[in-house]
KELO-997681 format. One record per residue: residue number from 0; residue in one letter; x, y negated, z of N, C-alpha, C in turn. Coordinates in steps of 0.1 Angstrom, whole numbers, plus 5000, padded with zeros to 4 digits. Each point is the difference from the previous one (the first is absolute). Example, Ala and Ser with C-alpha at 12.3 -4.5 7.8 and 13.67 -1.06 7.14 Angstrom:
2
+-----+----+------+------+------+------+------+------+------+------+------+
!   i ! aa !  n_x !  n_y !  n_z ! ca_x ! ca_y ! ca_z !  c_x !  c_y !  c_z !
+-----+----+------+------+------+------+------+------+------+------+------+
!   0 !  a ! 5132 ! 5057 ! 5078 ! 4991 ! 4988 ! 5000 ! 5009 ! 4988 ! 5000 !
!   1 !  s ! 4996 ! 4989 ! 4993 ! 5009 ! 4989 ! 5000 ! 4992 ! 4989 ! 5008 !
+-----+----+------+------+------+------+------+------+------+------+------+
***
This chain:
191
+-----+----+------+------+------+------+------+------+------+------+------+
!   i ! aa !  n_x !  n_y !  n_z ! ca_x ! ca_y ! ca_z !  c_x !  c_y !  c_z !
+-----+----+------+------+------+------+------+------+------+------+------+
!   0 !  x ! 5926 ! 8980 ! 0370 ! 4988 ! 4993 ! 4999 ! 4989 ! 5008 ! 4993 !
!   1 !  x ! 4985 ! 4998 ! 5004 ! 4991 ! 5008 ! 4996 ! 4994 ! 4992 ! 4986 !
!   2 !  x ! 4997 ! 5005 ! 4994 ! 4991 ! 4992 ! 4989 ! 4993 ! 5006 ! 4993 !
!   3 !  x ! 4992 ! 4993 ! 4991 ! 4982 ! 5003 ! 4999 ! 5007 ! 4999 ! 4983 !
!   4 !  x ! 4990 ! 5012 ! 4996 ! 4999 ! 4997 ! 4983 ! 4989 ! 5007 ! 4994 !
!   5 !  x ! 4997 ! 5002 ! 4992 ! 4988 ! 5001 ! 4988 ! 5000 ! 5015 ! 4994 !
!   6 !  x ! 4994 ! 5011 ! 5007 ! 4998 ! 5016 ! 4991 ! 4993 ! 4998 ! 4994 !
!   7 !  x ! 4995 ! 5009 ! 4997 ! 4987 ! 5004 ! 4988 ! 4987 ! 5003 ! 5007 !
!   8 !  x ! 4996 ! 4985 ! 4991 ! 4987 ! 4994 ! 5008 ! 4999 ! 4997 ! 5020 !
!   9 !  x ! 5013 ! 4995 ! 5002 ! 4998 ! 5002 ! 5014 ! 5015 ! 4997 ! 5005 !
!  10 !  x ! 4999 ! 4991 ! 5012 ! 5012 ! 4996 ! 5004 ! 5006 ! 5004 ! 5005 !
!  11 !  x ! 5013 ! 5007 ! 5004 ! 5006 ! 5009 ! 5007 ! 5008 ! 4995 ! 5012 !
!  12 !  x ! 5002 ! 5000 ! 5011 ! 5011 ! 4989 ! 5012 ! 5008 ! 5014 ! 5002 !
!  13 !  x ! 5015 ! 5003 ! 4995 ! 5006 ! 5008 ! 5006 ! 5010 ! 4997 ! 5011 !
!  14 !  x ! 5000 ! 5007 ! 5012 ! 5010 ! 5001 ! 5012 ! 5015 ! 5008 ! 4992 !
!  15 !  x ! 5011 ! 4991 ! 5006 ! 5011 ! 4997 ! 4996 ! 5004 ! 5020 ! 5003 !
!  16 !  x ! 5003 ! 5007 ! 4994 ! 5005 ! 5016 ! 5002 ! 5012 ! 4996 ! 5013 !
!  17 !  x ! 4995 ! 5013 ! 5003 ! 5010 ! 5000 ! 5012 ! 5010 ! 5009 ! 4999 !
!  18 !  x ! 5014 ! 5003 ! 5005 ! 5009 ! 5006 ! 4997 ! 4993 ! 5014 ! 5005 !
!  19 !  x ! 4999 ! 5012 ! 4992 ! 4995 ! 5012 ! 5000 ! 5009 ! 5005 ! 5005 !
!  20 !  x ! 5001 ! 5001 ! 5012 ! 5006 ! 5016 ! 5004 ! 5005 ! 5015 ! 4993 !
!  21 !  x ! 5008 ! 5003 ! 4994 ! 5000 ! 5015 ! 4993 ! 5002 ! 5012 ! 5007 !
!  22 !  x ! 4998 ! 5007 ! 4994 ! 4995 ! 5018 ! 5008 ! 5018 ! 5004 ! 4999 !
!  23 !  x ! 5011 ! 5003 ! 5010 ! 5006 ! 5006 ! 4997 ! 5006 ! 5008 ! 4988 !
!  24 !  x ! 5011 ! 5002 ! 4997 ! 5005 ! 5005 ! 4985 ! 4998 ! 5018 ! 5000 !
!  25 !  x ! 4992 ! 5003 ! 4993 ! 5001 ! 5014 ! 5002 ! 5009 ! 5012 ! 4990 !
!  26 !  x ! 5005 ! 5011 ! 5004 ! 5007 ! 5005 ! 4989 ! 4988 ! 5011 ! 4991 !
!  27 !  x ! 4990 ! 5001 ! 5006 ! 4985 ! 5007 ! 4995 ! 5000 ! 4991 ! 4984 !
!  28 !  x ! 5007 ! 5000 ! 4987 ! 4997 ! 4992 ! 4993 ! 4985 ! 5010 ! 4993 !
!  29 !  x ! 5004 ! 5013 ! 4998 ! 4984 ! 5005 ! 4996 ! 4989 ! 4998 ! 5006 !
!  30 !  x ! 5000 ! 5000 ! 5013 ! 4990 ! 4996 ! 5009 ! 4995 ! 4991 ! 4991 !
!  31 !  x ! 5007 ! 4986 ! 5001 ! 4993 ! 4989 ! 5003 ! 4995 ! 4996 ! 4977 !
!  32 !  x ! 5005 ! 5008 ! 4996 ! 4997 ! 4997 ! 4987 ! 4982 ! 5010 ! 5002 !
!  33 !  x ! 5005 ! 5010 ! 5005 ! 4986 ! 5006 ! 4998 ! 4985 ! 4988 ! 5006 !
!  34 !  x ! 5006 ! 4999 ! 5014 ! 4991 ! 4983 ! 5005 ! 4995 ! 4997 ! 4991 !
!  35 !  x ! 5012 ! 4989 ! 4999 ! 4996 ! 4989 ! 4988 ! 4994 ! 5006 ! 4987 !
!  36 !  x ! 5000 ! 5011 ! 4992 ! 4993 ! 5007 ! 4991 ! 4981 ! 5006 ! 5008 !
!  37 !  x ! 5005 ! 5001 ! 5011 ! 4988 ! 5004 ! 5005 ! 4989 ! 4986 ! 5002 !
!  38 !  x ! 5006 ! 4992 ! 5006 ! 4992 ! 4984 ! 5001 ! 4997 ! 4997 ! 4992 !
!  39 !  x ! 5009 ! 4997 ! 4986 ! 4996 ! 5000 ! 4985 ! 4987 ! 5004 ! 4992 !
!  40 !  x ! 4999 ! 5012 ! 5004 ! 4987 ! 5007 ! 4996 ! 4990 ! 4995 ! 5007 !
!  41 !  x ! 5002 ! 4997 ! 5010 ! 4984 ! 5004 ! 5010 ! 4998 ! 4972 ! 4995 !
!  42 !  x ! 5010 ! 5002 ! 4997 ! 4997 ! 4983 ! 5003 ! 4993 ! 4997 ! 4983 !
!  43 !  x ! 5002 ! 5009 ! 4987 ! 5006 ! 5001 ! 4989 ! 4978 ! 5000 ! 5001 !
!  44 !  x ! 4999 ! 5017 ! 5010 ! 4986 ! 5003 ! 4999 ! 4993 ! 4989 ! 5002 !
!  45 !  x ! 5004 ! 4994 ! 5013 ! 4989 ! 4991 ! 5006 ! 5002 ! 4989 ! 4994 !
!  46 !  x ! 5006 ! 4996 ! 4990 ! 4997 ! 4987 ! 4990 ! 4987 ! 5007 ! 4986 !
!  47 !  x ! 5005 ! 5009 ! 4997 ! 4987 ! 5001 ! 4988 ! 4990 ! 4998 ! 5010 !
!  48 !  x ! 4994 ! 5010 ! 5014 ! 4991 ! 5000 ! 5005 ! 4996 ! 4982 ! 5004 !
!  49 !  x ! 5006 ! 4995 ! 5002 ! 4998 ! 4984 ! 5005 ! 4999 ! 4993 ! 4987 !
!  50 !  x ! 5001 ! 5003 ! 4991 ! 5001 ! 4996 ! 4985 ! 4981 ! 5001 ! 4999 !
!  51 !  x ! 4997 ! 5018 ! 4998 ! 4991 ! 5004 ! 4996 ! 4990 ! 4994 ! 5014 !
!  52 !  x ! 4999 ! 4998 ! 5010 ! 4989 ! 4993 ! 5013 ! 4997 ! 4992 ! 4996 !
!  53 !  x ! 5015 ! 4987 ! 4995 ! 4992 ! 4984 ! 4992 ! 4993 ! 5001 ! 4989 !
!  54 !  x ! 5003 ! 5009 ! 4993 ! 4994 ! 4998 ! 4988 ! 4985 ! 5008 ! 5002 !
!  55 !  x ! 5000 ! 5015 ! 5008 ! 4986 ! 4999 ! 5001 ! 4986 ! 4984 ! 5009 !
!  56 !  x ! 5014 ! 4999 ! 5008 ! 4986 ! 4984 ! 5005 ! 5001 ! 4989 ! 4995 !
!  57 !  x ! 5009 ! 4994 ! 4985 ! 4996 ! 4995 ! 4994 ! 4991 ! 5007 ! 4994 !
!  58 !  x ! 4999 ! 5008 ! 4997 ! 4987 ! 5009 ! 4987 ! 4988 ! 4998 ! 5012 !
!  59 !  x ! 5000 ! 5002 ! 5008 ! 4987 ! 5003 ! 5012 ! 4994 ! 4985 ! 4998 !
!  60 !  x ! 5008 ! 4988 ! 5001 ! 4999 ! 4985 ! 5001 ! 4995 ! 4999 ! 4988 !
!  61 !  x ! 5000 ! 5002 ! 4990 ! 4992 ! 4999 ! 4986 ! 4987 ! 5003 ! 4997 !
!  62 !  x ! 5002 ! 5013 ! 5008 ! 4988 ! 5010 ! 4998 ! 4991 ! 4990 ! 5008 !
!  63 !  x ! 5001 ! 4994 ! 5013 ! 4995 ! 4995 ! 5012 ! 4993 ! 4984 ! 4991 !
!  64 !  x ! 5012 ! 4996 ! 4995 ! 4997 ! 4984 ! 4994 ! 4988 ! 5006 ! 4988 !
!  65 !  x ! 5005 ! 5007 ! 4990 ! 4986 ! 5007 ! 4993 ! 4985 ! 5003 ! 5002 !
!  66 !  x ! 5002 ! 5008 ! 5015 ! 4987 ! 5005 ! 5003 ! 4996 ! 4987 ! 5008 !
!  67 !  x ! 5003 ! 4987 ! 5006 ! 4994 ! 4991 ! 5003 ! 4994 ! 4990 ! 4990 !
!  68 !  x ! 5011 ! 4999 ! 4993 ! 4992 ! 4993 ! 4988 ! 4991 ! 5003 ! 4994 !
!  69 !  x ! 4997 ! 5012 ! 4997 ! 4988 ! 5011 ! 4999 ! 4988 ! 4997 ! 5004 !
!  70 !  x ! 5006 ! 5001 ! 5013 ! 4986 ! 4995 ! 5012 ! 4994 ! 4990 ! 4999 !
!  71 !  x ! 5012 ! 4989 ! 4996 ! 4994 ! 4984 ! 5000 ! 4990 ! 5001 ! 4987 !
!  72 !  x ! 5010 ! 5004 ! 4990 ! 4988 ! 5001 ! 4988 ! 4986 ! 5006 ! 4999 !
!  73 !  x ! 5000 ! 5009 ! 5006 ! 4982 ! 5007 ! 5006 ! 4998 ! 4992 ! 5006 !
!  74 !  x ! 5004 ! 4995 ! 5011 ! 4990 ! 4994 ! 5011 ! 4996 ! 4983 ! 4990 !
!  75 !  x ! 5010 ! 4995 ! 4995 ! 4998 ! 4991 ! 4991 ! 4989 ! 5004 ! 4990 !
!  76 !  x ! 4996 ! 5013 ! 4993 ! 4990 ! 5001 ! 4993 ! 4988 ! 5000 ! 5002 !
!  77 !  x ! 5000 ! 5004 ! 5015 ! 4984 ! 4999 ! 5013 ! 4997 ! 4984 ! 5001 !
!  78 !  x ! 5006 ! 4992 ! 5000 ! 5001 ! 4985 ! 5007 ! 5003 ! 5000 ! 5011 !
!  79 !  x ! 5010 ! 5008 ! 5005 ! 5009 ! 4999 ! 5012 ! 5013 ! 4995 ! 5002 !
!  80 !  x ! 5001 ! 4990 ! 5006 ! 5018 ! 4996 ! 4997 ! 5009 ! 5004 ! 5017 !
!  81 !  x ! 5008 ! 5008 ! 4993 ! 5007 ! 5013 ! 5018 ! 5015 ! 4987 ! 4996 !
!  82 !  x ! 5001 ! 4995 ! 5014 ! 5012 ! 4995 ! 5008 ! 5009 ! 5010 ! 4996 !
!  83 !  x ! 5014 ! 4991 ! 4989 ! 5012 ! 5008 ! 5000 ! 5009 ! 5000 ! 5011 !
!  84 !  x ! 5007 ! 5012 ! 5003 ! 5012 ! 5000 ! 5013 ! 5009 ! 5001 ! 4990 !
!  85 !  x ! 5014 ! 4994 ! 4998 ! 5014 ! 5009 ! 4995 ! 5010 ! 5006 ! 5014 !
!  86 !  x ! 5002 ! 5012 ! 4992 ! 5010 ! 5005 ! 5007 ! 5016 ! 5000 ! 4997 !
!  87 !  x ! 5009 ! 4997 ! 5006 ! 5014 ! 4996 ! 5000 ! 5009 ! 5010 ! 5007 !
!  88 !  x ! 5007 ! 5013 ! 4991 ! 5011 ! 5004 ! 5006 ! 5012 ! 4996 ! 4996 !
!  89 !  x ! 5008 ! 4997 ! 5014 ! 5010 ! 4995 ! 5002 ! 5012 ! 5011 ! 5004 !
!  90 !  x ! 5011 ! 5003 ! 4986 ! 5011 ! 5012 ! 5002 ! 5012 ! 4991 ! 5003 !
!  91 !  x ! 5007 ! 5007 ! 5009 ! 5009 ! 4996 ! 5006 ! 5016 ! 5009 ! 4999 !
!  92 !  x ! 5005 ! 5005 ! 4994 ! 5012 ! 5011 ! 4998 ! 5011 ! 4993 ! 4997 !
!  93 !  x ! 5010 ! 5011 ! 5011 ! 5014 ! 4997 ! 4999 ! 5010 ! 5010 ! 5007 !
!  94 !  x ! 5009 ! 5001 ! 4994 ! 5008 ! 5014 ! 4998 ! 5011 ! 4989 ! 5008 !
!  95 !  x ! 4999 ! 5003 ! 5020 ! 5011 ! 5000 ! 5008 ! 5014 ! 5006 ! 5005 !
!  96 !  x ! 5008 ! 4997 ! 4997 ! 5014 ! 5006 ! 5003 ! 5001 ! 4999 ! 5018 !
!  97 !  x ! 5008 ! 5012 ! 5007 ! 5003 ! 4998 ! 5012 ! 5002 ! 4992 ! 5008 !
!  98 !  x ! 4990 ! 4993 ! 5007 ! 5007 ! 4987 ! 5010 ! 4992 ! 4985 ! 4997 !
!  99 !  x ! 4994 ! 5003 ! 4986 ! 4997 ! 4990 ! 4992 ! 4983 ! 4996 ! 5006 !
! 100 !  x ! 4995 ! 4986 ! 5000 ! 4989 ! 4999 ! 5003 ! 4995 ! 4990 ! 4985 !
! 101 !  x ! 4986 ! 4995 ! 5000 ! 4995 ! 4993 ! 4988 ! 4991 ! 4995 ! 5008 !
! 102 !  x ! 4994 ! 4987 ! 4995 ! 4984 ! 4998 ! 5005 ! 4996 ! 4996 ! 4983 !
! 103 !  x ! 4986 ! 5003 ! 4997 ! 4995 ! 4995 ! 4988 ! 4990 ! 4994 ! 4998 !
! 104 !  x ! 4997 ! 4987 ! 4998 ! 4988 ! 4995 ! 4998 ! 4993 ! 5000 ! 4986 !
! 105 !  x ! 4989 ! 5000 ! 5003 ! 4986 ! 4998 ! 4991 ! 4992 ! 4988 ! 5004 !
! 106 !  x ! 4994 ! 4994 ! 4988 ! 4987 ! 4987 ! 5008 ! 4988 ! 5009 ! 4994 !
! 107 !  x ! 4989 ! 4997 ! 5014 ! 4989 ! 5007 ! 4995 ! 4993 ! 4993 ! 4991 !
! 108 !  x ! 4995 ! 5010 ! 4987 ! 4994 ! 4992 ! 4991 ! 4982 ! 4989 ! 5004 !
! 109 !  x ! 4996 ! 5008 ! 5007 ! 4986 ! 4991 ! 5004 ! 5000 ! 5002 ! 5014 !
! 110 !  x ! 4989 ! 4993 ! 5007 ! 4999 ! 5000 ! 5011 ! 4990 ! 5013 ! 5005 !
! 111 !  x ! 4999 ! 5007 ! 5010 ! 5001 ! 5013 ! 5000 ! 5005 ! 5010 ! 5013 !
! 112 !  x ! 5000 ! 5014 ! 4997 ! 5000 ! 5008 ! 5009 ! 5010 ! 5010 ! 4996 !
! 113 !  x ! 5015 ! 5001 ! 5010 ! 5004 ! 5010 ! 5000 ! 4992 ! 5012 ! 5003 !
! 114 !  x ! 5000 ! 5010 ! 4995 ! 4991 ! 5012 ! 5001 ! 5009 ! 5012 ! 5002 !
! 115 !  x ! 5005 ! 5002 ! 4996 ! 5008 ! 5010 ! 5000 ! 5021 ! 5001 ! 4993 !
! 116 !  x ! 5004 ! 5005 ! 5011 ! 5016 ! 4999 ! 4997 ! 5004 ! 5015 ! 4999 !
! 117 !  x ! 5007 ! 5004 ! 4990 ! 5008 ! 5012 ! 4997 ! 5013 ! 5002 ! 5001 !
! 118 !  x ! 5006 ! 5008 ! 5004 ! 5012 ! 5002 ! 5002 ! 5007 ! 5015 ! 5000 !
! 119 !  x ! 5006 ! 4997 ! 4992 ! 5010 ! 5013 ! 5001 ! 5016 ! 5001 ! 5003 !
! 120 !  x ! 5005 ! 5008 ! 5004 ! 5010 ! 5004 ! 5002 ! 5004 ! 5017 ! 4996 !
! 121 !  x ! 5013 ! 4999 ! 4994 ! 5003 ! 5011 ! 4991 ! 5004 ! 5005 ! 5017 !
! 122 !  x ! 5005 ! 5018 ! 4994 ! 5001 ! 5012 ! 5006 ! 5021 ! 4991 ! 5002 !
! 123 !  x ! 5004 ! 5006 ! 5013 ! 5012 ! 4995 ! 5003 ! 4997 ! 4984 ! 5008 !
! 124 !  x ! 4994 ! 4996 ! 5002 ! 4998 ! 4986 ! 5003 ! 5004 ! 5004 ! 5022 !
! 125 !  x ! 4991 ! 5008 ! 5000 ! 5005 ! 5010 ! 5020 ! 4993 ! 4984 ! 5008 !
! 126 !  x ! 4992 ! 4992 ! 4993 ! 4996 ! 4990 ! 5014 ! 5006 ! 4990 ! 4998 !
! 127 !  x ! 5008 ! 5001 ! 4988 ! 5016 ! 4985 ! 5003 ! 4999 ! 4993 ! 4994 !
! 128 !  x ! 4988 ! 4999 ! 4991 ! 4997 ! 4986 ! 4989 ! 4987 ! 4993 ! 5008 !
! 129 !  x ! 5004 ! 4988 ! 5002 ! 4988 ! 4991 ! 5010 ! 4989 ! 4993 ! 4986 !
! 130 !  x ! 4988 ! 5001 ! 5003 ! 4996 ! 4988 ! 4992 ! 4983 ! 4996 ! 5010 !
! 131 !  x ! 5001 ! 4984 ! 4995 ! 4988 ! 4995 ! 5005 ! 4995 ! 4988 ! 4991 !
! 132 !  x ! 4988 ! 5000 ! 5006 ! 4991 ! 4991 ! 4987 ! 5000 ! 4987 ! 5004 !
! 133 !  x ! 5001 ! 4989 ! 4996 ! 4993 ! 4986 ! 5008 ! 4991 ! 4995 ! 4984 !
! 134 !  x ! 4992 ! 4989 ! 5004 ! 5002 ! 4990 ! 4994 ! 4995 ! 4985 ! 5005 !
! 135 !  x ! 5006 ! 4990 ! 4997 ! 5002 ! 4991 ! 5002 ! 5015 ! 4997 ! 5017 !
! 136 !  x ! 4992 ! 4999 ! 5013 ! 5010 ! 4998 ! 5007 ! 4992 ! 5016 ! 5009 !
! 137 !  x ! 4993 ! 5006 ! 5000 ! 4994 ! 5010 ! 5003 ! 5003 ! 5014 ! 4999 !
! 138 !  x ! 5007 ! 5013 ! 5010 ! 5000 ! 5010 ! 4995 ! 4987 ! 5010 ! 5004 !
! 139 !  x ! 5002 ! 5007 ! 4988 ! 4980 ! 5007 ! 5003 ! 5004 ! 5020 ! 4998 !
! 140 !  x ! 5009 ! 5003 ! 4993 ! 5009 ! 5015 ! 4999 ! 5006 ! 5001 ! 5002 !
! 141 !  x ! 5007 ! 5003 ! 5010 ! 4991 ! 5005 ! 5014 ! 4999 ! 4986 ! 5005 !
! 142 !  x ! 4990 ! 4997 ! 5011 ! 4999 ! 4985 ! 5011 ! 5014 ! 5000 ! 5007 !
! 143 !  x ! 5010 ! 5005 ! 5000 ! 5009 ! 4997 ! 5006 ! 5011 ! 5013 ! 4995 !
! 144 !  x ! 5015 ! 4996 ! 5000 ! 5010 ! 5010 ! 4996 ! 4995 ! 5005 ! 4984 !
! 145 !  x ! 5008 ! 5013 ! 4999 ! 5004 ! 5002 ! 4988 ! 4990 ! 5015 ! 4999 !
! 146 !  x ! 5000 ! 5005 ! 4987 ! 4995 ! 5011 ! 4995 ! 5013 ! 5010 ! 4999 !
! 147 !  x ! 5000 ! 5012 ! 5002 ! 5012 ! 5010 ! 4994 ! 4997 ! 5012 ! 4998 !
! 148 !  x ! 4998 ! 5004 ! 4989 ! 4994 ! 5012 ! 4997 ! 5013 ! 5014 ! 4988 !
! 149 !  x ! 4994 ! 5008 ! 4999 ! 5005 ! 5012 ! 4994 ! 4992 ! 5006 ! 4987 !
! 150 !  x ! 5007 ! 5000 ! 4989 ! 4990 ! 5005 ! 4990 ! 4987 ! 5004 ! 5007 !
! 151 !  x ! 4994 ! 4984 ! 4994 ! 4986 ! 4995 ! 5005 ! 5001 ! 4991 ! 4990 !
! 152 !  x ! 4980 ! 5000 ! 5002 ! 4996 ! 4987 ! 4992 ! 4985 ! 4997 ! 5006 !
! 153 !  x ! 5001 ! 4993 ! 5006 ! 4984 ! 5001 ! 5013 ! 4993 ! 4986 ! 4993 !
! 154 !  x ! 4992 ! 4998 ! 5001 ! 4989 ! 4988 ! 5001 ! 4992 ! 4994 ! 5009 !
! 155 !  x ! 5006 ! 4987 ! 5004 ! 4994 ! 4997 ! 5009 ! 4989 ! 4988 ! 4997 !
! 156 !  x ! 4988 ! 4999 ! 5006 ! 4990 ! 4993 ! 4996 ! 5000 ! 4988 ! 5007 !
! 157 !  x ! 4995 ! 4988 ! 4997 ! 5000 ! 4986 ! 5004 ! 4990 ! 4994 ! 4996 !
! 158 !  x ! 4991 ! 4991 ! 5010 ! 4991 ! 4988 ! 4991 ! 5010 ! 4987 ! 5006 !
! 159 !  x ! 5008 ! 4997 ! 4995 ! 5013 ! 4989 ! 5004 ! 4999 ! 4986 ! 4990 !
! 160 !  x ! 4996 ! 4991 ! 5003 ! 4995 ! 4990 ! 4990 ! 5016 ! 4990 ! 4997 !
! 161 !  x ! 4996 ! 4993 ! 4988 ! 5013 ! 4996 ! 4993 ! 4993 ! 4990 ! 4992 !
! 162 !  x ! 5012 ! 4989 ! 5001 ! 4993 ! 4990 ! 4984 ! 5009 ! 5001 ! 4990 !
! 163 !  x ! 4991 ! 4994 ! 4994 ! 5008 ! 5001 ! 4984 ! 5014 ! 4988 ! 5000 !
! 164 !  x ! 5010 ! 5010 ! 4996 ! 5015 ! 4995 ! 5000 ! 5005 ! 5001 ! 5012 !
! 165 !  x ! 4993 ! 5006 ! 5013 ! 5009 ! 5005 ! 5010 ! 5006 ! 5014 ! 4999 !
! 166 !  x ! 5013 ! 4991 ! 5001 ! 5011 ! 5016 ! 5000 ! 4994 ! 5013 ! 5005 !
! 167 !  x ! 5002 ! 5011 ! 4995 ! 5000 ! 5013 ! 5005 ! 5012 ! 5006 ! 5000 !
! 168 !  x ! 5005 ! 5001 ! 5011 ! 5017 ! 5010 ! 4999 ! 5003 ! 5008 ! 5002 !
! 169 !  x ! 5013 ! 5011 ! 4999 ! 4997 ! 5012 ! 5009 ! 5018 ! 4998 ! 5002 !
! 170 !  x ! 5002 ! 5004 ! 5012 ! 5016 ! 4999 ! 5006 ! 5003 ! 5017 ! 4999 !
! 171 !  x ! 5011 ! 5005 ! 4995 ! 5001 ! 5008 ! 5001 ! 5012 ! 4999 ! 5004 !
! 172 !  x ! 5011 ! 5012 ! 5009 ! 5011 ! 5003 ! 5005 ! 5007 ! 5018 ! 5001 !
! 173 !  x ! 5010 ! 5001 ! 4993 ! 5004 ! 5014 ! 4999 ! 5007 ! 4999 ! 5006 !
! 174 !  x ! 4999 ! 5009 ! 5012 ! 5011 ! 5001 ! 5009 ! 5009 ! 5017 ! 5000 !
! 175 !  x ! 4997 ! 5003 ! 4990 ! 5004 ! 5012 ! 4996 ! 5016 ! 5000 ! 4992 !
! 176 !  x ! 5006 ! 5017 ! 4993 ! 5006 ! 4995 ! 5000 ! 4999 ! 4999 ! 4981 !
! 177 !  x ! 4996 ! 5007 ! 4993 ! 4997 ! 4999 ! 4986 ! 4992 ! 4992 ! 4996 !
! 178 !  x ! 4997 ! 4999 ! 4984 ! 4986 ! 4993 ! 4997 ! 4988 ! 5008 ! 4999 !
! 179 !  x ! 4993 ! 4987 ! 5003 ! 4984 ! 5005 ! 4999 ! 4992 ! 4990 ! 4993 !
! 180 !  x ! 4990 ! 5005 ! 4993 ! 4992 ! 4990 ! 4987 ! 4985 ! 4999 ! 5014 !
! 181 !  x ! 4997 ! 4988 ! 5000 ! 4991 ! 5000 ! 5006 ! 4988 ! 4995 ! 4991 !
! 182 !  x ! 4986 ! 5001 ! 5005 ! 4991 ! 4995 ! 4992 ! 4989 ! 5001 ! 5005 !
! 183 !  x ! 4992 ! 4982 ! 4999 ! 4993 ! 4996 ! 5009 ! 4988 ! 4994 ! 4990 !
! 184 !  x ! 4987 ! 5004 ! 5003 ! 4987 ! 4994 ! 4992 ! 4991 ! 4994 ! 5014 !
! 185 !  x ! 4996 ! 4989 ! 4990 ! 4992 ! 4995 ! 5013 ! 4986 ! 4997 ! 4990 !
! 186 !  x ! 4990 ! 5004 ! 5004 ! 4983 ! 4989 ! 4995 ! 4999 ! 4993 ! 5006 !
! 187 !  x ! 4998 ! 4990 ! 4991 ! 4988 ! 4987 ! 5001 ! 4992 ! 4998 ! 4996 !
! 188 !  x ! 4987 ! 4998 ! 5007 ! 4989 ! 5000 ! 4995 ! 4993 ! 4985 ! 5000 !
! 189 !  x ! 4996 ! 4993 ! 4989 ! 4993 ! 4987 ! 4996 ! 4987 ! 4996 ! 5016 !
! 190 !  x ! 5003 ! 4992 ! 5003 ! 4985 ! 4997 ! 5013 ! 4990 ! 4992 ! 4994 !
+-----+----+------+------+------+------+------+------+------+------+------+
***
């Protein structure tokens, strides 16, 4: 049976693992140590690197909330009062094992505009990790089927409207055969 429970900040629905198929027994034991030392490294790299991206666009989101409030306060000192927007990124990450699928929800904080959805997928991924966006009963990345990409990280742009507390989710499926850390940002922008 499937069942729904509670990540961090965000609800997780996992599909029940499926019996993984294994690769043949090989007597290559150096081979396959060197592999797995070699995957090691390159997965080891691309966590500081995905470490240091969040933390530069929380710092960019600061800088951004700063220099607006800035603005308000000059235009405030003219006797101008400028219409606030907030902006809302929504991160989405999770480190899939072979076979394994997730979906993860978010409620959108105000009513609003998807604007833009990010996505990456690490180097090794070959096409075989699916992911797509909905929210509410609606899918909008891609309008139909799944995404599958290869160390990539593309941006795709949207004016996609949403209310406040409708779900935003993303389904993701590894049909591969190792793990892969996926990670998904979405904006929302205040209407």
């Amino acid at each position: 049976m499937q069942e729904r429970n509670r990540g961090p900040g965000y609800r997780v629905y996992m599909e029940e693992e499926k019996a993984e198929e294994l690769p043949p027994v090989t007597e290559d034991f150096a081979g396959v140590i060197t592999e797995l030392r070699r995957n090691r490294d390159a997965i080891v790299g691309l966590t500081s690197i995905t470490r240091e991206a969040s933390q530069q666009s929380q710092d960019n989101g600061r800088k951004l909330d700063e220099l607006s409030q800035n603005l308000v306060a000059m235009a405030e000192t003219v006797g101008v009062t400028m219409p606030t927007k907030r902006i809302e990124l929504i991160q989405y990450e999770r480190n899939l094992i072979g076979g394994a699928a997730v979906k993860m929800y978010e409620n959108s904080p105000f009513t609003g505009l998807v604007t833009a959805v990010t996505i990456h997928w690490p180097a090794g991924c070959n096409g075989l990790v699916d992911v797509a966006m909905w929210h509410g009963k609606f899918q909008f990345c891609p309008r139909e089927g799944f995404l599958a990409l290869d160390d990539a990280t593309p941006i795709y742009y949207f004016n996609e409207p949403v209310e406040m507390n409708e779900e935003i989710w993303v389904d993701i499926a590894n049909h591969a055969l190792g793990a892969h850390r996926i990670t998904v940002a979405v904006s929302v922008k205040e209407t």
